[in-house]
Structures are given as C-alpha cells and as structure tokens.
C-alpha positions in Angstrom: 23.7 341.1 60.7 23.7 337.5 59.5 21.0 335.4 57.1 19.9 332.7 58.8 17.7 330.1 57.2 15.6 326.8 57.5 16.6 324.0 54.9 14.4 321.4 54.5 15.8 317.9 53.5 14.1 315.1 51.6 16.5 312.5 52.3 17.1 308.8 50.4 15.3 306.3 52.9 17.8 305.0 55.5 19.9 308.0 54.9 18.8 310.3 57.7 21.3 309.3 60.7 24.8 309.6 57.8 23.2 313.0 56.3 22.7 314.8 60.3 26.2 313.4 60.9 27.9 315.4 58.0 25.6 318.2 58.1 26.4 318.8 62.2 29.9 318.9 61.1 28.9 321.8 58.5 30.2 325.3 59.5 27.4 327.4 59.5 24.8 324.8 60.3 23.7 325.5 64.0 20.6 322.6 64.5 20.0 319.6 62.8 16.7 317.2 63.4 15.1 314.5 61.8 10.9 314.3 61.7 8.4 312.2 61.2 7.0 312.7 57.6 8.5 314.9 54.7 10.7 316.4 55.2 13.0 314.7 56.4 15.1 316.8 57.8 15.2 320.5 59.2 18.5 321.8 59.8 18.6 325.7 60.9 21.7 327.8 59.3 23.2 330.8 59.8 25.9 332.8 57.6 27.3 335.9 56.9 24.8 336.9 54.1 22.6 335.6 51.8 25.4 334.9 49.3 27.4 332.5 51.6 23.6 331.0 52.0 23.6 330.4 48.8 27.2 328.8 48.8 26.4 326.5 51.8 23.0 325.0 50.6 23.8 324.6 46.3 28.0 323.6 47.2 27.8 321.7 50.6 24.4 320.5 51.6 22.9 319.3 48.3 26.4 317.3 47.4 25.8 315.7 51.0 25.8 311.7 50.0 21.6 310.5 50.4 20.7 314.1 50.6 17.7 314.1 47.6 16.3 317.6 47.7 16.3 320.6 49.4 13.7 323.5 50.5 15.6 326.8 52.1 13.0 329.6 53.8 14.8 332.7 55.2 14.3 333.8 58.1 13.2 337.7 57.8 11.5 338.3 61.3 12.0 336.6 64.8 
C-alpha cells in the first residue's frame, strides 16, 4: 500500500508556472495545480511509505527554486 499526500505550496509571486514545471517532472508527484488564493499550489503525491514522503517533500520539493513553504496532509481514507 502506498502514502499518498496533499502538499500545499506557498510560492514566491511569479514563481508558480517554473515551480509546476519542476514539480511535474518530480517522481512520485502525480497532479500539480495552481489556485486562486493561498496556497498557491496543490500538488497530490504518492510514495512508497511515509518515509519516502518525508524524503520527497523536506529533500525535493522544499529545495524547488521560488518554492516558500510547504503544508503536507496525508491522505488516511478515500
């Protein structure tokens, strides 16, 4: 069974197109969409476990150039 997540993104203004570009190309990242207000940006992951979460949001998403801040929300029910 996999962890899959919501990561919210609070971006640096004019940032948003560059930061869905390098997040699409992100192994493990499945949806990426920029909205209207804050956040910024909702991308929808899913990994192998929660430890590979943890890997993929502190070591590749937060050192994404503009990216400002992040908010992760597992999913635990569908």
């Amino acid at each position: 069974m996999s962890t899959r997540a919501y990561v919210l993104l609070n971006v640096k203004s004019g940032a948003s197109r560059k930061v869905v570009k390098a997040l699409s190309k992100i192994r493990g990242v499945k949806a990426v969409h920029v909205c209207w207000g804050r956040p910024d940006i909702f991308a929808y992951v899913e990994v192998k476990d929660e430890k590979a979460l943890s890997s993929l949001v502190l070591s590749r998403i937060q050192t994404t150039a503009g990216v400002q801040e992040t908010d992760t929300h597992i999913v635990i029910q569908e």
